[in-house]
N, C-alpha and C positions, 0 to 999 in steps of 0.2 A: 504494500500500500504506500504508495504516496502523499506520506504526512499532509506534506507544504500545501498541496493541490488540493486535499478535502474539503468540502463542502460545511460540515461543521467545524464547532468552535474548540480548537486545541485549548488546554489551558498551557501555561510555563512547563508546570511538571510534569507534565505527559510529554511532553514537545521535547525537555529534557529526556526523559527516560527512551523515550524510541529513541534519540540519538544518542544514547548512552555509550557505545561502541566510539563514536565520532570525540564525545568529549572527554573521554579515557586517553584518548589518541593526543590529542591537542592538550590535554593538560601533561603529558610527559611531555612533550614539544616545547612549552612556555616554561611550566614548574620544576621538570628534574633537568631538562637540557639547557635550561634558559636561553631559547632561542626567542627572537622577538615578534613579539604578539600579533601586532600587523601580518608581518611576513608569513605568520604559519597559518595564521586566516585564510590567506592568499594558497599557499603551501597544500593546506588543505581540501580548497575549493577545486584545486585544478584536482585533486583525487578524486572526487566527488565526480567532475564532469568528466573521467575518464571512467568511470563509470555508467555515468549514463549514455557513454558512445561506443558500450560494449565490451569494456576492459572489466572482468568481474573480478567484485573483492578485493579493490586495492587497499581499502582501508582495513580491512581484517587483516589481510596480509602485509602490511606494516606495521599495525599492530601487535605481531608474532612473533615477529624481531628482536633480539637483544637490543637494548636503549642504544648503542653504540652504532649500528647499523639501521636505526631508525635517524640517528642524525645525518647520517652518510645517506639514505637515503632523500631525506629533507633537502640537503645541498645539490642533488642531483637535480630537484624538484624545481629550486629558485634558480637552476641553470636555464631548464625547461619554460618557469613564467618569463626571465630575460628574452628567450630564445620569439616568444607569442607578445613580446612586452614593444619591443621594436620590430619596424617594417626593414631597417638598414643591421639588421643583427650580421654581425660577423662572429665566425666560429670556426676554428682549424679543422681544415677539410676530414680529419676522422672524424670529426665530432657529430656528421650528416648521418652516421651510422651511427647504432647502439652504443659505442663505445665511450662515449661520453657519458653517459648514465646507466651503467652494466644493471645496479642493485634495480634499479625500478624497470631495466627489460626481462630482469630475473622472475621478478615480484607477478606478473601480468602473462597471462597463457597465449597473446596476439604481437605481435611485433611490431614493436614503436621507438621510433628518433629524433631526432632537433628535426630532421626532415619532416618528418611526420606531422610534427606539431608548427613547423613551422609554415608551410603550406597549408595550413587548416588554422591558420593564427585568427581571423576572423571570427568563426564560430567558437574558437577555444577562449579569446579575449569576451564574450558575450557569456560564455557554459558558464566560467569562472565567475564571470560577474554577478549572472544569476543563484550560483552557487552561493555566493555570497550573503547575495540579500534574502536569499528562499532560505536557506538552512543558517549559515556560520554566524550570521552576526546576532542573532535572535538564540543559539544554540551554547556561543562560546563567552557573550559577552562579557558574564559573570566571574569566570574564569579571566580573560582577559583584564577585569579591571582588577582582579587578585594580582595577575605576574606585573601590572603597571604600579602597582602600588610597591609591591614587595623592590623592582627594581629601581623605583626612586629612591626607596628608604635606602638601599645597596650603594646608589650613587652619592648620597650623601654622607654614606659611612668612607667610600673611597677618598669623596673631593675633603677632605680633612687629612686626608693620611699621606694623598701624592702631591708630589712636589713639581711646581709646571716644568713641562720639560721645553728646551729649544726649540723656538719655533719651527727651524725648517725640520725638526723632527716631527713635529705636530702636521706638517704640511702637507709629510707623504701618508698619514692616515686616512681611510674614509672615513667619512662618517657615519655613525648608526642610523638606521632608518627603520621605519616598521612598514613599508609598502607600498601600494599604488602599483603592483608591482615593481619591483626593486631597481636599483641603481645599475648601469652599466657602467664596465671601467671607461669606455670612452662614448661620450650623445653630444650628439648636434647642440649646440645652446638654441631652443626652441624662445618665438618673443613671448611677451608674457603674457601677452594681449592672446594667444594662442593658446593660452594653460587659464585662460579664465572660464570661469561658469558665470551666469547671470540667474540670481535667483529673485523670487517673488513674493509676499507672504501678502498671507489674506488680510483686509484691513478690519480693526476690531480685535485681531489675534494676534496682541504682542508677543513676538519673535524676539528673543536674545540673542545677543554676539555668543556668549559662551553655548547656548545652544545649538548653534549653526554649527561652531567647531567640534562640538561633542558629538553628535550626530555624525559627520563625514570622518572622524578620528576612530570613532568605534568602529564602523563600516570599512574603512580605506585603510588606517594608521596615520600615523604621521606626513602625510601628504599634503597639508596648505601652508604654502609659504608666505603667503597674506591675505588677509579679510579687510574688504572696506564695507561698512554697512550705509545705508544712508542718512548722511548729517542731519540730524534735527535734535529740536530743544528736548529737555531731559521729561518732559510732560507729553511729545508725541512719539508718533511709532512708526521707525523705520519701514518700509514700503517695498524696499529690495535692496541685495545686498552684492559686489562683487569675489568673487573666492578667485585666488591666483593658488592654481596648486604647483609642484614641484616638476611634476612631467606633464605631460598633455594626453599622455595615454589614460588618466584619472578620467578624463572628462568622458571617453569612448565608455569607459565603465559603467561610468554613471548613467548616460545617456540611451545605451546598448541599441544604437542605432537608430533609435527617434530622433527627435526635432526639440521637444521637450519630456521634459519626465515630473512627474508630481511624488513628493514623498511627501510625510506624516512625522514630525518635529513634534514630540510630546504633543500631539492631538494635533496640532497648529498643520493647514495645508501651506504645502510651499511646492511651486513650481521654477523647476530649473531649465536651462536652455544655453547654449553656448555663446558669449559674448561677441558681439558687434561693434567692434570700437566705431566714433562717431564717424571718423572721418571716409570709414566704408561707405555706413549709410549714406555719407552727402554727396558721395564722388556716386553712389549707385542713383540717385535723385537727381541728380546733376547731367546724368545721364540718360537716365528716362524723361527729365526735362528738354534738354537736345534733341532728343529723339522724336519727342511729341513736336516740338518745335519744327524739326526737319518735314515732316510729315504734314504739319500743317501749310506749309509755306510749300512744300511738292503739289497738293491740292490745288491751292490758292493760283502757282501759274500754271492748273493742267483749266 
């Protein structure tokens, strides 16, 4: 049976308990391996929709694994969302074969590679995204704000103890991230006008900034690099809001191919849509205006 898709009303802990296999999985993933929460959401989903395209049991079958070979197979995974994360993915010509992810062609009774996935990166960037919003985020989230808490408290026990190191030591680091699907070591610097969403909220139903970010952090991770809401006195209520996220593949997620998407902000409707910088619209107006123009004055001397 198909939880997510049922006609009646799941409560929490039935919705837990059917996916009790899923959050056993993902709590070793954040709690014993401390891998980050985002990313195993993400990690996760694409298992999920590798099963619903015919890969059976990958999640049991990861599950079976020594904790050791559950993170090895994790790392295989976030090669695989890189691989469906970009349209310009580069990857060492073995890597088109199995060989790049041996444990997870082991794992799966049908034969799958970066090729595989990445020729199918379309419906795989949509499976995962619906995976997402159908199961992990409504499934895992409790757990996730357990490994986010626990890893701040962890970071604030370090940032007392270490001593800053040289910058250009700091410089060859990456940085942590929790998703949107994950970082490549080398992306195009995309504009920012490009990585924005434009969102919309009902008027009457005050929307918060911290709401906005809570909602796409639990869903995506650590994916918004800025939020502009709109400026008004502290007695009205903002009307829509701009989100710059970190890659631009966020926004394909979200969207999964529509025009707009509507979600459910603590009750509050908000509709999202991919942003339009002004100077599109005027040069597309500008245009249409010329046009009418030309057309009417073509008339005029026929």
């Amino acid at each position: 049976m198909d939880l997510e898709c049922s006609s009646f009303f799941v409560t929490q802990d039935e919705f837990n308990l059917f996916h009790r296999i899923d959050r056993q999985l993902y709590k070793i993933l954040v709690m014993i391996l401390f891998r980050e929460p985002g990313e195993c959401m993400q990690v996760h989903a694409l298992w999920l929709w590798l099963e619903r395209v015919g890969f059976r049991n990958v999640v049991k079958r990861v599950l079976a694994l020594p904790n050791i070979l559950i993170n090895e197979v994790a790392d295989e995974t976030v090669l695989c969302l890189n691989c469906i994360n970009n349209s310009n993915f580069i990857a060492p010509p073995s890597s088109f074969e199995n060989s790049e992810i041996p444990l997870l062609q082991s794992l799966v009774d049908k034969e799958i590679s970066l090729q595989f996935l990445y020729e199918n990166r379309v419906s795989a960037l949509q499976g995962v995204a619906k995976e997402m919003q159908d199961v992990c985020v409504r499934a895992f989230t409790d757990i996730m704000q357990q490994a986010i808490i626990r890893n701040s408290n962890d970071r604030v026990v370090e940032a007392q103890k270490v001593v800053l190191k040289p910058s250009s030591e700091n410089q060859n680091q990456n940085p942590l991230w929790f998703g949107s699907i994950g970082p490549l070591n080398s992306r195009v610097e995309v504009p920012a006008d490009d990585r924005t969403l434009f969102v919309t909220f009902s008027k009457g139903y005050r929307v918060e900034e911290w709401e906005v970010r809570e909602f796409f952090t639990i869903a995506y991770g650590d994916c918004i690099e800025a939020l502009y809401m709109q400026e008004v006195q502290s007695n009205e209520q903002a009307l829509f809001a701009r989100i710059v996220f970190r890659i631009a593949s966020t926004i394909d997620m979200i969207l999964r191919g529509a025009i707009k998407a509507k979600f459910t902000i603590n009750g509050k409707h908000v509709w999202a849509r991919k942003f339009v910088p002004k100077r599109i619209v005027a040069r597309s107006m500008l245009t249409t205006t010329l046009s009418n123009f030309s057309g009417e004055a073509s008339n005029t001397r026929s």
